[in-house]
N, CA, C and O atoms as CSV, one atom per row, in Angstrom:
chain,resi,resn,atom,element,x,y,z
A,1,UNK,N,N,61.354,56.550,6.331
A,1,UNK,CA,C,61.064,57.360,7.489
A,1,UNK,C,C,61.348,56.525,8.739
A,1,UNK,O,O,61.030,55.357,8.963
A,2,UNK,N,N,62.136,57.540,9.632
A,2,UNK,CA,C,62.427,56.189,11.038
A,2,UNK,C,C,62.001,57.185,11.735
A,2,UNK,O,O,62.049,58.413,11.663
A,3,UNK,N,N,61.308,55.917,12.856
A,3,UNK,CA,C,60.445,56.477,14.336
A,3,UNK,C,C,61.018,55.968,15.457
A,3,UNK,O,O,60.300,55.511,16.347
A,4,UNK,N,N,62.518,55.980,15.576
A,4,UNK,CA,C,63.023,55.034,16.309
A,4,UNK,C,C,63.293,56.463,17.495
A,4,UNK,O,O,63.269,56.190,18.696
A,5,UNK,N,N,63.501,57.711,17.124
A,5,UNK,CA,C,63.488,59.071,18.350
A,5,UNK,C,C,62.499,59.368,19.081
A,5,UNK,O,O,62.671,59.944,20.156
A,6,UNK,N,N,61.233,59.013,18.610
A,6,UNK,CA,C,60.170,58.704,19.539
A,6,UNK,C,C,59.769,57.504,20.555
A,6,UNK,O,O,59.331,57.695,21.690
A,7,UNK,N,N,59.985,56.257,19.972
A,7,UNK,CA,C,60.155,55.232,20.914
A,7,UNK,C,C,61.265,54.971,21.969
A,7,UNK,O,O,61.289,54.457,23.088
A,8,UNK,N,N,62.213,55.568,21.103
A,8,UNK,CA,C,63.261,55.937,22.619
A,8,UNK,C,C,62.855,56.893,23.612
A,8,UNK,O,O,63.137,56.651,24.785
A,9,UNK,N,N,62.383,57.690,23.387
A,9,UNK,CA,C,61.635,58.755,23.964
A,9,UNK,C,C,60.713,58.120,25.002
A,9,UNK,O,O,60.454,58.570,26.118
A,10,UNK,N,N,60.227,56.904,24.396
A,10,UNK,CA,C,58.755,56.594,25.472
A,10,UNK,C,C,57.778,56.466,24.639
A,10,UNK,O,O,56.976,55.683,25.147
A,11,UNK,N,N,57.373,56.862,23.502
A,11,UNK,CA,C,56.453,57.482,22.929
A,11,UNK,C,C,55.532,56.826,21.629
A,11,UNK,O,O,54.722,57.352,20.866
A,12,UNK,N,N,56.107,55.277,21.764
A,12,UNK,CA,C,56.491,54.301,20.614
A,12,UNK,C,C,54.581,54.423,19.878
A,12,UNK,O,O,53.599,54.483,20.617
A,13,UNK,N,N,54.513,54.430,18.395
A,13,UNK,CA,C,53.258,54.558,17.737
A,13,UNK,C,C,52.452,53.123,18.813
A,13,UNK,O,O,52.824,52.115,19.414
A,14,UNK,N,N,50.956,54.002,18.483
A,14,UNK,CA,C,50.135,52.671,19.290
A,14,UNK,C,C,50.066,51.667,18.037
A,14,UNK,O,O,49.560,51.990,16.962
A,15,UNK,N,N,50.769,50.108,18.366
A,15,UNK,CA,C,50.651,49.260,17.944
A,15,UNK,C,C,51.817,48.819,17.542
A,15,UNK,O,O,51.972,47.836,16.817
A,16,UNK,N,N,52.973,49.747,18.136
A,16,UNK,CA,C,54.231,49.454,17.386
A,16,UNK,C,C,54.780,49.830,16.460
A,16,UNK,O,O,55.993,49.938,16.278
A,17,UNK,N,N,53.508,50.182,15.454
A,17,UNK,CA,C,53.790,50.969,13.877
A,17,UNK,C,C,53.071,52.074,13.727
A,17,UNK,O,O,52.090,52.028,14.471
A,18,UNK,N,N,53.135,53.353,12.900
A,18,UNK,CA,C,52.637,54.220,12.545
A,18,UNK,C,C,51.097,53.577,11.626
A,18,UNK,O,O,51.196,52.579,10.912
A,19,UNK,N,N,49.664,54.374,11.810
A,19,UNK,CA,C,48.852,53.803,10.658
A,19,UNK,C,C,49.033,54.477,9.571
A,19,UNK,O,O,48.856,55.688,9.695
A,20,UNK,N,N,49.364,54.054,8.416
A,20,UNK,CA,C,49.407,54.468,7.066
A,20,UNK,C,C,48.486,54.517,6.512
A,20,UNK,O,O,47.661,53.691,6.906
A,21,UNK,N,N,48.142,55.184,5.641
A,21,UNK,CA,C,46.596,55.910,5.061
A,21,UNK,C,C,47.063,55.539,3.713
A,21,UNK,O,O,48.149,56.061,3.465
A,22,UNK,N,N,46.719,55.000,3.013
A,22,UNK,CA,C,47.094,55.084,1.915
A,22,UNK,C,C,46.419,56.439,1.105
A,22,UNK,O,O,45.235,56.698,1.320
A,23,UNK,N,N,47.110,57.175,0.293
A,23,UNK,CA,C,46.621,58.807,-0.359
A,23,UNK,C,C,46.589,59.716,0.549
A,23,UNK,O,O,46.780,60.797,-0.007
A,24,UNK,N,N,46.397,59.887,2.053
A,24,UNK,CA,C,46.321,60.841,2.338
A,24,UNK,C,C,47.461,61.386,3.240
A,24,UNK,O,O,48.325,60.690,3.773
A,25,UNK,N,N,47.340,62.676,3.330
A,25,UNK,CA,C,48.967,63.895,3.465
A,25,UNK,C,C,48.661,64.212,4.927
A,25,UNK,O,O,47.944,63.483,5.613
A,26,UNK,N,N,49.134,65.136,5.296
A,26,UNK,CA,C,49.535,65.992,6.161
A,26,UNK,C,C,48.205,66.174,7.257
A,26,UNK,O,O,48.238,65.968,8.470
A,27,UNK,N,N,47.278,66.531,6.603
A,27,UNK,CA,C,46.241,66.869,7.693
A,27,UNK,C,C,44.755,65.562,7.402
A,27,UNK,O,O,43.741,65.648,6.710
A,28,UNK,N,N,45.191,64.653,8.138
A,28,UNK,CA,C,44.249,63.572,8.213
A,28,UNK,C,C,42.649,63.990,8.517
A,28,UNK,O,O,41.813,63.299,7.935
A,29,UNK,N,N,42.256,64.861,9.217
A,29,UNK,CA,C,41.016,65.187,9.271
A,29,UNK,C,C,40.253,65.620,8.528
A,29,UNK,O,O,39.035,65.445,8.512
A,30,UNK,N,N,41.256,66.569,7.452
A,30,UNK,CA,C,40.638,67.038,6.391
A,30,UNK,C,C,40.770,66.759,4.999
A,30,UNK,O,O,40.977,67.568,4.095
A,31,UNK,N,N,40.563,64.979,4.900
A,31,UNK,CA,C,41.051,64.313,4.286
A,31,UNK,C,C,39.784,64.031,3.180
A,31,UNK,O,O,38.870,64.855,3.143
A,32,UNK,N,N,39.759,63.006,2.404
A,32,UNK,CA,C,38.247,62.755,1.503
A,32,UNK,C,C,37.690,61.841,2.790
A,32,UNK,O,O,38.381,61.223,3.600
A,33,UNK,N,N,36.568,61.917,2.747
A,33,UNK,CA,C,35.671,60.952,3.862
A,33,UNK,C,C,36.133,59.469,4.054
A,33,UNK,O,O,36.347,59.185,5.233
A,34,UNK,N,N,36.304,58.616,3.286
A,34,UNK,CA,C,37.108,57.361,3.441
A,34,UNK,C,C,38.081,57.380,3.662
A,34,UNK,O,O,38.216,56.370,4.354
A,35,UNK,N,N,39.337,57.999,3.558
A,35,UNK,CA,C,40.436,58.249,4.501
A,35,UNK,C,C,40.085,59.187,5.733
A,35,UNK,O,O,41.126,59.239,6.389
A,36,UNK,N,N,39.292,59.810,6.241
A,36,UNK,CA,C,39.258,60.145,7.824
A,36,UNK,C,C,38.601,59.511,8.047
A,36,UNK,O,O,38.670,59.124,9.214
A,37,UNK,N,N,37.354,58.834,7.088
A,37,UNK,CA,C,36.992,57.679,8.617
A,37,UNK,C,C,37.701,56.678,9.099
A,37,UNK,O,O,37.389,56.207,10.192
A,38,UNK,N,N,39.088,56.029,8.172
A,38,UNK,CA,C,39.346,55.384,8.827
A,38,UNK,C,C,40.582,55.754,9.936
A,38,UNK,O,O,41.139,54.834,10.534
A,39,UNK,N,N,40.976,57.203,10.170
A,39,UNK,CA,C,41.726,57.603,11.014
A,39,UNK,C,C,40.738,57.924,12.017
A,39,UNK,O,O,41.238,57.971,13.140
A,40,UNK,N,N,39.428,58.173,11.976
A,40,UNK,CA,C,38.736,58.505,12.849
A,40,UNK,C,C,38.341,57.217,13.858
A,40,UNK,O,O,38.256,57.285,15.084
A,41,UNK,N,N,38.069,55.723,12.813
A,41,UNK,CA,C,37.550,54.877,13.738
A,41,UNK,C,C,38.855,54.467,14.864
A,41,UNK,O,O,38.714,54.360,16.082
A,42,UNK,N,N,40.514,54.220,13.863
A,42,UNK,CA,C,41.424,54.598,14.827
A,42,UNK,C,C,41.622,55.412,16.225
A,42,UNK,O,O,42.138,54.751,17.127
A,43,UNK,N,N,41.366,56.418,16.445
A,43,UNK,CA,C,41.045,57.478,17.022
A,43,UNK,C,C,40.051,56.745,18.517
A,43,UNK,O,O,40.324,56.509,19.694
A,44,UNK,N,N,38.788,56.585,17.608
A,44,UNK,CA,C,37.493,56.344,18.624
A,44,UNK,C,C,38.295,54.373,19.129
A,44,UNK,O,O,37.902,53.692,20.076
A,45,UNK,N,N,38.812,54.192,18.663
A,45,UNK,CA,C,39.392,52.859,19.045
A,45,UNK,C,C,40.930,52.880,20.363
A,45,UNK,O,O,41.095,52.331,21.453
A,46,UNK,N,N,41.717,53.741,19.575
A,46,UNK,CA,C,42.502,53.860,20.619
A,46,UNK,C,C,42.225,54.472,22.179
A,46,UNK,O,O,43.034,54.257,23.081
A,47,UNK,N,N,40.777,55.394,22.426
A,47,UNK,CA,C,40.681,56.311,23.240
A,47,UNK,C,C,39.526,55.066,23.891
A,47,UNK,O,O,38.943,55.363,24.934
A,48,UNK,N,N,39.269,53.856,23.316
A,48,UNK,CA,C,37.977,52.848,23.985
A,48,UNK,C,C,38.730,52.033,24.463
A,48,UNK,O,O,38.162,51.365,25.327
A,49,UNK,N,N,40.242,51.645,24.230
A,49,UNK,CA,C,40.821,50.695,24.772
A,49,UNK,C,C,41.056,51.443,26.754
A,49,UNK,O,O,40.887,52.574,27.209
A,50,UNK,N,N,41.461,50.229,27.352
A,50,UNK,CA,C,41.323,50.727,29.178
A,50,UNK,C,C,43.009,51.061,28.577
A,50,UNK,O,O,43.549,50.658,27.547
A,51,UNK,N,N,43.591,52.034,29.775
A,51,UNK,CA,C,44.663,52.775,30.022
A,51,UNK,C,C,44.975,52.118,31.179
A,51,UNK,O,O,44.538,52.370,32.302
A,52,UNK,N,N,46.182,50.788,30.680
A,52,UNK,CA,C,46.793,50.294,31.614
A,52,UNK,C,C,47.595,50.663,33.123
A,52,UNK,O,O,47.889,50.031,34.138
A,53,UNK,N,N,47.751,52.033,32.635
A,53,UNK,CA,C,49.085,52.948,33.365
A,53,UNK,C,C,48.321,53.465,34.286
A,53,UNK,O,O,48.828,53.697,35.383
A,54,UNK,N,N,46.890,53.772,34.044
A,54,UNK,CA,C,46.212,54.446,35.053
A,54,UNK,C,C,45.252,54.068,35.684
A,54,UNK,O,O,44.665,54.882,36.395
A,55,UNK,N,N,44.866,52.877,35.615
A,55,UNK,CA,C,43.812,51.994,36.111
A,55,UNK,C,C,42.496,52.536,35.500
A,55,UNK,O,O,42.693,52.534,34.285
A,56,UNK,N,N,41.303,52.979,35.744
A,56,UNK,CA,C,40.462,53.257,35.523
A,56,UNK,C,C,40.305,54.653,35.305
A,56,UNK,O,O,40.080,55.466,36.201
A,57,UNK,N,N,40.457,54.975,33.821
A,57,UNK,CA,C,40.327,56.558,33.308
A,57,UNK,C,C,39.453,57.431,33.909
A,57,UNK,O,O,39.796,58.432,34.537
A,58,UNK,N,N,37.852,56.905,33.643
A,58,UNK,CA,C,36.463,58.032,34.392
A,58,UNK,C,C,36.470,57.587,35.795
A,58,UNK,O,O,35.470,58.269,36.021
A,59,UNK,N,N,36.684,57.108,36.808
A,59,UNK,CA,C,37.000,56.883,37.832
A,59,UNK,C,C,36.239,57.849,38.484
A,59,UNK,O,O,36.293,57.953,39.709
């Protein structure tokens, strides 16, 4: 699988790489509980990091 039309785009996965789940498909949320939590702590992790581009998000 190449993600190279999105990073040209602008759009590059956070971290450089896609996260891979090991077992789980298509709809990550509705996954067995140990595979969404760990797309979930992803999730609550990417949205806690500061947003360089915009200085201070709740502002």
């Amino acid at each position: 699988m190449k993600f190279a039309p999105r990073a040209a785009a602008g759009y590059p996965c956070e971290g450089g790489k896609p996260l891979v789940i090991k077992g789980a498909y298509h709809e990550i949320l509705f996954e067995k509980d140990a595979m969404r939590s760990v797309a979930l702590n992803a999730i609550v992790e990417f949205f806690n990091k500061p947003n360089l581009s915009s200085g201070n998000r709740f502002a």
